[in-house]
C-alpha positions in Angstrom: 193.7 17.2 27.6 190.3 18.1 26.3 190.2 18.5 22.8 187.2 20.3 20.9 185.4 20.4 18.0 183.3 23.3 17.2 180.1 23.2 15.2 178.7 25.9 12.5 176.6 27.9 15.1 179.7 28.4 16.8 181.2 30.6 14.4 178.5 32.2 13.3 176.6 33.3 16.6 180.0 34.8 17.6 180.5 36.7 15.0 177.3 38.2 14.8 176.4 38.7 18.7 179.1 38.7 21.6 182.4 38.0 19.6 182.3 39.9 16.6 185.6 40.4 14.9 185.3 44.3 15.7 184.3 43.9 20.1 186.3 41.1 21.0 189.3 40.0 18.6 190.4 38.1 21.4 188.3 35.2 21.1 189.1 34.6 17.4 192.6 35.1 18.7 192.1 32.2 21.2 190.7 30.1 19.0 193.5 30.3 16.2 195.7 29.6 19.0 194.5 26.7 20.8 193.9 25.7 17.5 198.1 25.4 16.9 198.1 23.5 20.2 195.5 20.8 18.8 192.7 21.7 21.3 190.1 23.6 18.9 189.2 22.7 15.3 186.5 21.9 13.6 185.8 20.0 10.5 185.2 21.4 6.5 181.8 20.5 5.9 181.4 23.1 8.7 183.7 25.8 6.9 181.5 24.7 3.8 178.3 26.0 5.3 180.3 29.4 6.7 178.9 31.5 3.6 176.8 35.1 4.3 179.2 36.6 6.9 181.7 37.8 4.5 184.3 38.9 7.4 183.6 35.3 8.5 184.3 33.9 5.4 187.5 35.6 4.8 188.8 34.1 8.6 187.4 30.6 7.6 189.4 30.7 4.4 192.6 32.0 6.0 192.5 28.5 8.7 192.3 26.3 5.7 193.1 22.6 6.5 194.9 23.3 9.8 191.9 24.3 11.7 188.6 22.8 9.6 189.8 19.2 9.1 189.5 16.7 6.2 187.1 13.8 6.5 189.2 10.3 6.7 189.0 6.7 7.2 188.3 6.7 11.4 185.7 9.5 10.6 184.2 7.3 8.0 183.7 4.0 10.3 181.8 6.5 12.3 179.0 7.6 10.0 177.4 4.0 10.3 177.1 4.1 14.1 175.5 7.4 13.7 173.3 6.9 10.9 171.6 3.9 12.8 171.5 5.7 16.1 169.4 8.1 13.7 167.2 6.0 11.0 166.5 3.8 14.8 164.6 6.5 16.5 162.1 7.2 13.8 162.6 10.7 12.5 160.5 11.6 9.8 162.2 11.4 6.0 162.5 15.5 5.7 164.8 15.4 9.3 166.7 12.6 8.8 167.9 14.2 4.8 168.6 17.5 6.7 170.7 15.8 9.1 172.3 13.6 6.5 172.8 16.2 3.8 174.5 18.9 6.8 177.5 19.3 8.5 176.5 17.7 12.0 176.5 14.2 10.8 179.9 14.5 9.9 181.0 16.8 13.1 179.3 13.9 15.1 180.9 10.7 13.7 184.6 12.8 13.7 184.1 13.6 17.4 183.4 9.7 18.1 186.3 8.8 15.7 188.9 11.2 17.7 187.8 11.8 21.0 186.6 15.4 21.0 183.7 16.9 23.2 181.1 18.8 20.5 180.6 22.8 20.9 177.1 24.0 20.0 174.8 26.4 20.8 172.1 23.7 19.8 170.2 22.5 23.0 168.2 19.1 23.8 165.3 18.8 22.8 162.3 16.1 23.7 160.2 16.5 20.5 161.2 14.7 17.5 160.9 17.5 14.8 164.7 17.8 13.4 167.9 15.7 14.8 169.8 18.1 17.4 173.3 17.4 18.1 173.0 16.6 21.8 170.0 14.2 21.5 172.8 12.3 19.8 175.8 12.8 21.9 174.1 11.6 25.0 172.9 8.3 23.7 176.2 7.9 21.7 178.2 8.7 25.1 179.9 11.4 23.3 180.6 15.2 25.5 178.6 17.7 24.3 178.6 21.5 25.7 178.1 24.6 24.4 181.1 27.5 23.8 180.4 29.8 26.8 180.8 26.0 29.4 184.2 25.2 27.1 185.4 29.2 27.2 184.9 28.3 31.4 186.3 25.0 31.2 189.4 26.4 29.7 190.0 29.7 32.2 189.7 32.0 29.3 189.7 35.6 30.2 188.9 38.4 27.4 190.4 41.3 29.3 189.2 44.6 27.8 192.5 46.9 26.8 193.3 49.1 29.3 193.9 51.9 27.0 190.5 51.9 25.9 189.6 53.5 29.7 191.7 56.5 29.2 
């Protein structure tokens, strides 16, 4: 079973583009659900930079602990394998204090430390400007794939309600 962890740009790009809470309730509904299962979660220091989307908010706040989970010890023994992968390739200071100081440093090491595959919208990228989540994951082994390849992966089917067409 595949189990996912979903980054900030996640939330946010969804609910301001092709998911919003009004268009398409049944994403957020999938989520929450495959959430109960243990496929989908993501971690707090994500739900901590959730803050101008006040609709968002209020649905980040009602998951709580269940569904944006708390750093611990595994997660912990993980931050030193990515902070070396990171201070090793040579990013300037100002990238390397972004990365430290945001939530993708932590979503990285808890994905190593429990076996999820990362969903982000982020994409490679060959320059060396700021640290991008899948530069990481593929010379740290770890899946990486953005949400539209894990909404595939997982058969999902947002059916548009039939009484609507009346």
């Amino acid at each position: 079973m595949t189990k996912y962890l979903l980054d900030t740009n996640v939330f946010i790009q969804a609910s301001n583009r092709e998911y919003g809470f009004d268009i398409c309730p049944g994403f957020w509904d999938w989520l929450v659900e495959k959430n109960r299962s243990g496929l989908v979660a993501s971690i707090r220091k994500v739900a901590e930079e959730i803050k101008k989307d006040k609709r968002l908010v209020e649905w980040v706040n009602k998951r709580g602990g269940d569904f944006f989970l708390e750093e611990d010890d595994a997660m912990v023994d993980k931050l030193n394998v990515v902070s070396h992968w990171a201070i090793s390739k040579q990013y300037k200071n100002e990238a390397l204090q972004k990365f430290f100081g945001g939530a993708d440093y932590y979503l990285i090491a808890y994905a190593l430390a429990h076996d999820y595959v990362i969903v982000t919208h982020e994409v490679y990228s060959r320059k060396n400007r700021s640290i991008k989540i899948p530069n990481v994951c593929e010379d740290l082994k770890l899946a990486c794939m953005n949400p539209y390849k894990m909404l595939q992966q997982e058969k999902v089917r947002l059916i548009l309600d039939q009484t609507l067409l009346l």
